[in-house]
C-alpha positions as a printed NumPy array, in Angstrom:
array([[ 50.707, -22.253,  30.203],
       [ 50.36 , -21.995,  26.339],
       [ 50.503, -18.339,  26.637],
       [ 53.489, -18.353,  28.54 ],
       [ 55.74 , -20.18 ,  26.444],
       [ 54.665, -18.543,  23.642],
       [ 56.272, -15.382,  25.292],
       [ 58.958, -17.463,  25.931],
       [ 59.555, -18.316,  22.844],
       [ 59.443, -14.586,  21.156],
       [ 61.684, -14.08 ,  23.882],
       [ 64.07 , -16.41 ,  22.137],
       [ 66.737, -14.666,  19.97 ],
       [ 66.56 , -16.034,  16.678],
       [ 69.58 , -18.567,  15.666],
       [ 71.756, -16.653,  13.116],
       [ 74.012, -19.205,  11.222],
       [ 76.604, -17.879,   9.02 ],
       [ 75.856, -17.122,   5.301],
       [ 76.488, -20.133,   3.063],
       [ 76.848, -18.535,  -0.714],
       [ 76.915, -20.531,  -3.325],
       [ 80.604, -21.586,  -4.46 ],
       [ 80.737, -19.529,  -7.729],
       [ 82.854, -16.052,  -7.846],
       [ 84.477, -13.855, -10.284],
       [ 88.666, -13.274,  -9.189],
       [ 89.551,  -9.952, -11.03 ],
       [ 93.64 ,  -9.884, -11.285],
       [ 95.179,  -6.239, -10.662],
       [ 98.057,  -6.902, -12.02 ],
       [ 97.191,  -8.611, -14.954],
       [ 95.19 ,  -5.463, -15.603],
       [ 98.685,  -3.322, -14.813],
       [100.872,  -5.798, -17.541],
       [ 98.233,  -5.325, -20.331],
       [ 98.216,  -1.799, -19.795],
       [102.226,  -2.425, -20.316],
       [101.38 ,  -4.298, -23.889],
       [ 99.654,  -1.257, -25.176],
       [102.004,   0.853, -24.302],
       [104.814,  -0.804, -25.801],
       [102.738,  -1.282, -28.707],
       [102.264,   2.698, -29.02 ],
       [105.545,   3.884, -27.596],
       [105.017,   7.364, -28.527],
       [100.922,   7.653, -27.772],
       [ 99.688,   8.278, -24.719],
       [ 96.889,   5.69 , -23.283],
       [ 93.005,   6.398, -23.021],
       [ 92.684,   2.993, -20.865],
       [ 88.88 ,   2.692, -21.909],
       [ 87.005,   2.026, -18.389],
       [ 83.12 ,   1.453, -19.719],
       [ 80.297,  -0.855, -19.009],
       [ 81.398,  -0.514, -15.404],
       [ 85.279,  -1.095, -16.729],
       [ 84.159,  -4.355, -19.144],
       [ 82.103,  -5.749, -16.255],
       [ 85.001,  -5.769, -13.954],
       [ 84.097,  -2.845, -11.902],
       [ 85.582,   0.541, -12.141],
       [ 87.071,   0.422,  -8.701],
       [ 88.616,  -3.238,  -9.091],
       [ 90.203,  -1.958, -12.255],
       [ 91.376,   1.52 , -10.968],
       [ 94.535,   0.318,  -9.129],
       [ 95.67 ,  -2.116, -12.177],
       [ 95.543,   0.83 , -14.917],
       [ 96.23 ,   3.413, -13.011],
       [ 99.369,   4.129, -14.438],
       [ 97.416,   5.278, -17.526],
       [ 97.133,   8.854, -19.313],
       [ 93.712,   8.945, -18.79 ],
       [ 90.251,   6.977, -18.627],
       [ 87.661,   6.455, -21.382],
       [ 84.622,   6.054, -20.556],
       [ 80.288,   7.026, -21.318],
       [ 78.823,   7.459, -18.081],
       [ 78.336,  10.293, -15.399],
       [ 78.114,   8.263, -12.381],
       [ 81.545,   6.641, -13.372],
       [ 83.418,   9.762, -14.345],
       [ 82.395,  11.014, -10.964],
       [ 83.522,   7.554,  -9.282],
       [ 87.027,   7.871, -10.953],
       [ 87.162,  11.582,  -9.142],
       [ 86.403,  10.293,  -5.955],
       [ 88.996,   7.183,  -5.843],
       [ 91.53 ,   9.878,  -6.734],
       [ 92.239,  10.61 , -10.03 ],
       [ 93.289,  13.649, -10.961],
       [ 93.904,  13.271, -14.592],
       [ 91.858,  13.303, -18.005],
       [ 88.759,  11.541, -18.772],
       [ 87.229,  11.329, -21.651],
       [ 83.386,  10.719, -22.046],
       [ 83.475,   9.074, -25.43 ],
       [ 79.925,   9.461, -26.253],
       [ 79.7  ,  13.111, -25.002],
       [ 77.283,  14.847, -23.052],
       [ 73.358,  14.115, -24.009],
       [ 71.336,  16.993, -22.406],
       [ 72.324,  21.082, -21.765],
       [ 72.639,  19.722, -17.832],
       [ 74.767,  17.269, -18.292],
       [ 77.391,  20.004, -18.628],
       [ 77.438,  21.52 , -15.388],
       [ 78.711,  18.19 , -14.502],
       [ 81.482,  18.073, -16.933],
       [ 82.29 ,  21.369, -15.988],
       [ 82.168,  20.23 , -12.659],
       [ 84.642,  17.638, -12.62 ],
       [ 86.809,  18.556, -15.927],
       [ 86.155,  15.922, -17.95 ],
       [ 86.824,  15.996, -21.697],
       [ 83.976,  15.135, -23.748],
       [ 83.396,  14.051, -27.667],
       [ 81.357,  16.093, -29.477],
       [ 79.98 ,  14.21 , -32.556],
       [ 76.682,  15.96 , -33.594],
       [ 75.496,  19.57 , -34.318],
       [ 73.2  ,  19.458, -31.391],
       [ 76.164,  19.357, -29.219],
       [ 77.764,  21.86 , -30.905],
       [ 74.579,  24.53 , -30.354],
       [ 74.703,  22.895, -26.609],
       [ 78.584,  23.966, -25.851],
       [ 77.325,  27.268, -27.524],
       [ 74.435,  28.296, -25.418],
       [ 76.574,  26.631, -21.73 ],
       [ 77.671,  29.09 , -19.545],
       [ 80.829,  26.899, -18.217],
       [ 83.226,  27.964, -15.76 ],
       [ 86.688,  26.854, -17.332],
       [ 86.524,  25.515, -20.719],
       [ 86.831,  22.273, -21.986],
       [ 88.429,  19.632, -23.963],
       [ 86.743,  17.996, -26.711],
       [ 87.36 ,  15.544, -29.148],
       [ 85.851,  16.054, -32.475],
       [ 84.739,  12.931, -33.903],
       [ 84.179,  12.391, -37.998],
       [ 82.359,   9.713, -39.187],
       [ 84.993,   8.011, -41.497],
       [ 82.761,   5.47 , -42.423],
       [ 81.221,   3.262, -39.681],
       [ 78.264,   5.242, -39.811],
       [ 77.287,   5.259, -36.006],
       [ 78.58 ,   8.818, -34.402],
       [ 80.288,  11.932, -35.833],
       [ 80.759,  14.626, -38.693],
       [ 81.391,  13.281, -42.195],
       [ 84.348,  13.853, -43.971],
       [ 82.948,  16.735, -45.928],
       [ 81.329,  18.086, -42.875],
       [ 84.368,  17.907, -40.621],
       [ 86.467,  21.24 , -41.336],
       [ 83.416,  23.265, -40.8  ],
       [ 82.573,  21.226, -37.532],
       [ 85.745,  22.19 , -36.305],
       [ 85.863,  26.033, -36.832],
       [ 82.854,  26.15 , -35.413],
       [ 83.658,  24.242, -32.512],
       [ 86.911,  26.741, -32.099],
       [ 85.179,  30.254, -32.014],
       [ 82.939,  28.613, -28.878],
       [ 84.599,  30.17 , -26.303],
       [ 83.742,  27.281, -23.882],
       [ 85.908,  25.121, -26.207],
       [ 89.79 ,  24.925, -25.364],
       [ 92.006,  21.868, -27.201],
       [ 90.366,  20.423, -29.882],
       [ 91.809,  16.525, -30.726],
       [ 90.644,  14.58 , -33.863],
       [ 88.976,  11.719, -33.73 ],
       [ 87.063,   9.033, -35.498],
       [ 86.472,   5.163, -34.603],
       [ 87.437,   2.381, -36.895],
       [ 84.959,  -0.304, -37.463],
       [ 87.482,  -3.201, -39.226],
       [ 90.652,  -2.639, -37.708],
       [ 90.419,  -6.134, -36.568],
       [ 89.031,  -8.03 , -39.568],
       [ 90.05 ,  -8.439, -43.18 ],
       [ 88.609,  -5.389, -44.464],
       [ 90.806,  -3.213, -42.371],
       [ 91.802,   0.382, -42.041],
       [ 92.851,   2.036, -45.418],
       [ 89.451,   3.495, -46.637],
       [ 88.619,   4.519, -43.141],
       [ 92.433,   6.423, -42.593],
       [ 91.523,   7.898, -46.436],
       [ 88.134,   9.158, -45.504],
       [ 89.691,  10.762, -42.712],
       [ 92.492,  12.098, -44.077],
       [ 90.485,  13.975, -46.848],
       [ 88.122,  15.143, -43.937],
       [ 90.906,  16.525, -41.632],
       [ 93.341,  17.573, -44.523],
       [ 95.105,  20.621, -43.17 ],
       [ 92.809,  20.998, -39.665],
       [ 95.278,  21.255, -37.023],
       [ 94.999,  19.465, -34.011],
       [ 96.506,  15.902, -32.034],
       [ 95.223,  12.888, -32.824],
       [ 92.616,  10.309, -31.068],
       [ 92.104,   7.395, -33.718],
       [ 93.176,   3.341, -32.381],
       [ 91.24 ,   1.256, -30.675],
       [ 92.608,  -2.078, -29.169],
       [ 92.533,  -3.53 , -32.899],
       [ 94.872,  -0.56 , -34.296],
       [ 96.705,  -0.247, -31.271],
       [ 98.007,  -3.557, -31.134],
       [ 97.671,  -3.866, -35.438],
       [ 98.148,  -1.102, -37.364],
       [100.764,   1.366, -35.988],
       [ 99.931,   4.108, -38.575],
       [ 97.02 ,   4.709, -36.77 ],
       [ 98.84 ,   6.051, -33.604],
       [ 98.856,   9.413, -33.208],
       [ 99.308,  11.282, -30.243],
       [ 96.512,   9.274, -27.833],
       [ 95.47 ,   5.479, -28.433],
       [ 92.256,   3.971, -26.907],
       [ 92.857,   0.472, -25.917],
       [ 89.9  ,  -1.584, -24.328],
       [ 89.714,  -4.71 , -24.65 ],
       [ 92.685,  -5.813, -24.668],
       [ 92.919,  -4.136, -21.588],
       [ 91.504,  -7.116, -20.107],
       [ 93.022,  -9.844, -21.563],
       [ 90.984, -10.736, -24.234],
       [ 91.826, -10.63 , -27.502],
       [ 90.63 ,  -7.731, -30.51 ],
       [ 91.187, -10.499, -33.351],
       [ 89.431, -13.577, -30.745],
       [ 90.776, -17.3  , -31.861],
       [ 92.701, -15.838, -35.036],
       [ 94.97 , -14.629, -33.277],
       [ 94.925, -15.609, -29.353],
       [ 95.348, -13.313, -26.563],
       [ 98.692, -15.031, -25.451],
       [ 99.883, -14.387, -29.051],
       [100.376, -10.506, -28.012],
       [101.223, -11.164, -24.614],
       [ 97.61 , -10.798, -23.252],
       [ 96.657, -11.758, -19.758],
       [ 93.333, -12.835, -18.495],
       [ 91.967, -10.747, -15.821],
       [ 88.755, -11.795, -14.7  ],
       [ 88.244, -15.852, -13.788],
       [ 85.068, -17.26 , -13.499],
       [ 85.247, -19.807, -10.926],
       [ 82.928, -22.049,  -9.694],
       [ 82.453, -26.334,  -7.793],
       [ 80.811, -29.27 ,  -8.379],
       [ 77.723, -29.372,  -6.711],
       [ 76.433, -33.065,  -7.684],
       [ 77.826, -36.214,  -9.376],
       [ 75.471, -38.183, -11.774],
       [ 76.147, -41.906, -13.152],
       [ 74.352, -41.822, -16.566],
       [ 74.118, -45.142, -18.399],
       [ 74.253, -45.523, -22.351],
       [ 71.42 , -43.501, -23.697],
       [ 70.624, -41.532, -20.58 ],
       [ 69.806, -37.907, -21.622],
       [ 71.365, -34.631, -19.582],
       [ 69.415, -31.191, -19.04 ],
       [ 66.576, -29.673, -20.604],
       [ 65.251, -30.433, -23.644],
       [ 67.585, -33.922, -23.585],
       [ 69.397, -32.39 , -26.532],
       [ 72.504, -34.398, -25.086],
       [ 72.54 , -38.415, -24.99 ],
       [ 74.911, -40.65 , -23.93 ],
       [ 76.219, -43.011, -25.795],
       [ 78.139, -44.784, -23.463],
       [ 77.854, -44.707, -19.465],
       [ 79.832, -41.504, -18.052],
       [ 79.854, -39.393, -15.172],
       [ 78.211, -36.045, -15.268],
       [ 78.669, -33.29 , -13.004],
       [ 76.823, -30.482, -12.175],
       [ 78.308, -27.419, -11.428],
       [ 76.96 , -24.249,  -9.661],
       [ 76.682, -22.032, -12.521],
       [ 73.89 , -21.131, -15.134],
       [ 72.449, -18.339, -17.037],
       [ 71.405, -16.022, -14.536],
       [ 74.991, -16.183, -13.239],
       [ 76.28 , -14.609, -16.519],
       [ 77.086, -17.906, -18.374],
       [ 75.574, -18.064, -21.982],
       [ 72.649, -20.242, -22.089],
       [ 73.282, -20.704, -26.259],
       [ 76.794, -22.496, -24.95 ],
       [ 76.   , -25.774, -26.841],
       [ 77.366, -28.955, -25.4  ],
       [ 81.127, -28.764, -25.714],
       [ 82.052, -25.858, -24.916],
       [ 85.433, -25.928, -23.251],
       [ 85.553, -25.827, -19.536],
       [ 88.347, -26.726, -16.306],
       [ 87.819, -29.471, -13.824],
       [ 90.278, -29.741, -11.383],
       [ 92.354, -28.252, -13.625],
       [ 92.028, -31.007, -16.432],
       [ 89.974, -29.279, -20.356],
       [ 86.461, -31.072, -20.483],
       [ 83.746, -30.177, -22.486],
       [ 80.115, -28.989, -21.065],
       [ 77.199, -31.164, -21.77 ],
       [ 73.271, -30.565, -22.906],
       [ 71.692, -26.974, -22.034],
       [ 72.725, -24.119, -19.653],
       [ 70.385, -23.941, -17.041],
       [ 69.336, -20.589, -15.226],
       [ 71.487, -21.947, -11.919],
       [ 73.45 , -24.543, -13.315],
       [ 75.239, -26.37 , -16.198],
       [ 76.636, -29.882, -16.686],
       [ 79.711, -31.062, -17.432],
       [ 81.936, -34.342, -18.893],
       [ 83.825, -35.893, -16.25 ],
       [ 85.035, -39.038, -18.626],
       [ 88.774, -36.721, -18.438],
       [ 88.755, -36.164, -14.575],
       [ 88.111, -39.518, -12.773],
       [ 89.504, -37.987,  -9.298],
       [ 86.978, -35.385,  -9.941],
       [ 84.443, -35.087,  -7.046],
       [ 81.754, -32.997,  -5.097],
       [ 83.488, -29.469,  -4.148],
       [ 86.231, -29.972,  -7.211],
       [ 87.087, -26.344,  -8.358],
       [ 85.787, -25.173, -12.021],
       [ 87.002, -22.827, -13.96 ],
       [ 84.414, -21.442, -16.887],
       [ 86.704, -18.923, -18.017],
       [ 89.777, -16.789, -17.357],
       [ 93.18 , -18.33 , -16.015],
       [ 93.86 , -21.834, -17.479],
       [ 90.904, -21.245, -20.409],
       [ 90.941, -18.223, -22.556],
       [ 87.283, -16.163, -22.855],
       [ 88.163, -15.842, -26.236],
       [ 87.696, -19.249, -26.576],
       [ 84.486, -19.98 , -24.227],
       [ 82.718, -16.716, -26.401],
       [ 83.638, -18.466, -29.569],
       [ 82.173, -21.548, -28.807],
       [ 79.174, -20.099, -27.886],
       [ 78.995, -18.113, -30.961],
       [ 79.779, -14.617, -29.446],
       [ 82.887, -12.599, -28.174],
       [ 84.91 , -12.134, -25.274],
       [ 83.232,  -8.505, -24.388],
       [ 80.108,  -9.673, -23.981],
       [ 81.189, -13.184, -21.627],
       [ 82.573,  -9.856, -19.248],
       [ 79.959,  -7.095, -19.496],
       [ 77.178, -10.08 , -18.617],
       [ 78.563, -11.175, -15.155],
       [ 75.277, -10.918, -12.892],
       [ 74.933,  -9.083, -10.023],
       [ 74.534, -11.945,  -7.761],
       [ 77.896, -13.094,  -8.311],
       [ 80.357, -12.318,  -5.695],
       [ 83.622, -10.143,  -7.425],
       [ 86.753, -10.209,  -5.187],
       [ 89.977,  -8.036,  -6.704],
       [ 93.526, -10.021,  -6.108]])
């Protein structure tokens, strides 16, 4: 008799029951993407856009972001994999790997597809000259003007550039350099003078604004601009001068619930390392979000967050799964009340800030686990 219901009970299908995620999710907003591409190009009437696409387009996802900036010139981006993605949701126009190409191979692949590519060192340079490419190709020839990362210096440049013209794998040749203070107090001027002296007389169109100059510093135009950032609603200058200040919209919400409800008397202590302390009895609530969601564990207690739609404050550390927040502001508040940690109603700009970083990084550091849905 054991035996037999044994085999009945392998016999028995296995109950499914439906899949209960947990409440958080990132909402990325298509046309919020489509209006900022707008901003950019009304800053830069007579530019046309590199809408710059990396880190998987700022965390967002390069196919959520395709249909709001699609309407661009072209896409700017570093990697393979995503050049090729762009190619296969449909688009048929430029894109430009903004790094360049990193191994003799690589170009068979940017030959492939007809991407444009930067070429900032010699090495590239010998590369393009030893390929044997079917069409040739765009490049972008970058001079260091003075944020010493990637590219020719000044002196260097003119030489760079004839020999990057008798390559017969080379076709239009666009100048370029990237400007590391176009959004800070130090700004443009000995940048745009290094690179004036370096591309004095070198023909060619121009490649030099970022979101910063784009939105900032109009002499910096040219004949392409490279917004990114700003792209997604988040702001080059941060809290100086807000997102909504050059008619910015967010477009990516973090969204999560309250998960729990505590009742902490005067001098109860919230999260690890009971770095927080009441002072008076409050209610505390626990939301379903933490630092393997994304969040930034170094968020120190006040850090601006949405119950219900009402501005509270966060309390004590960031967990790995979850974080805490004041509910003295939001009485009605209760288990399944929506959160927002960032995006509409509550600018990154000002979530990054408070935890000592910027907006960029809040996006690119969305975790896998968290479920993305494009609206």
């Amino acid at each position: 008799m054991r035996y037999a219901a044994s085999l009945s009970w392998r016999a028995c299908p296995p109950i499914l029951y439906p899949p209960m995620p947990r409440p958080i999710k990132v909402s990325i907003h298509t046309a919020a993407l489509a209006h900022n591409l707008d901003v950019a190009r009304r800053h830069a009437p007579n530019a046309k856009v590199w809408a710059v696409v990396k880190a998987n387009a700022y965390g967002h996802g390069i196919d959520n972001a395709f249909p709001g900036l699609r309407d661009t010139d072209g896409f700017g981006l570093l990697d393979l994999d995503e050049a090729v993605r762009l190619r296969e949701l449909g688009w048929a126009g430029p894109i430009l790997l903004l790094e360049g190409f990193f191994k003799p191979e690589d170009l068979a692949i940017v030959d492939e597809y007809g991407l444009t590519t930067t070429v900032h060192s010699d090495e590239q340079l010998r590369m393009l000259e030893m390929a044997r490419l079917k069409k040739p190709l765009n490049v972008q020839l970058k001079m260091n003007s003075g944020m010493n990362r990637l590219g020719f210096s000044p002196e260097r440049y003119r030489a760079a550039w004839e020999r990057a013209r008798a390559i017969p794998g080379v076709s239009q040749i666009v100048l370029m350099t990237h400007f590391s203070d176009a959004d800070g107090p130090r700004g443009i001027e000995y940048q745009m003078e290094a690179f004036e002296r370096g591309a004095c007389d070198v023909p060619g169109e121009r490649s030099l604004a970022n979101s910063a100059a784009t939105l900032c510093h109009p002499q910096t135009h040219g004949a392409w601009v490279r917004p990114g950032i700003m792209l997604y609603g988040s702001s080059p200058k941060g809290l100086e001068v807000p997102a909504a200040k050059f008619d910015l919209q967010p477009t990516m919400t973090l969204e999560s619930e309250l998960i729990g409800i505590q009742e902490v008397p005067a001098g109860g202590t919230v999260g690890y390392g009971s770095v927080f302390t009441a002072e008076t009895p409050m209610r505390v609530g626990t939301v379903a979000c933490g630092y393997a969601d994304g969040y930034p564990r170094v968020a120190p207690t006040g850090t601006p967050v949405l119950v219900d739609g009402v501005r509270t404050r966060t309390l004590g550390r960031v967990s790995m799964d979850m974080l805490s927040v004041d509910l003295t502001p939001v009485p009605q508040a209760r288990v399944g009340s929506p959160v927002t940690l960032w995006g509409r109603g509550l600018s990154i700009d000002e979530v990054a800030a408070s935890a000592g970083t910027l907006g960029y990084e809040l996006m690119c550091a969305v975790a896998r686990r968290v479920p993305v849905h494009a609206n």
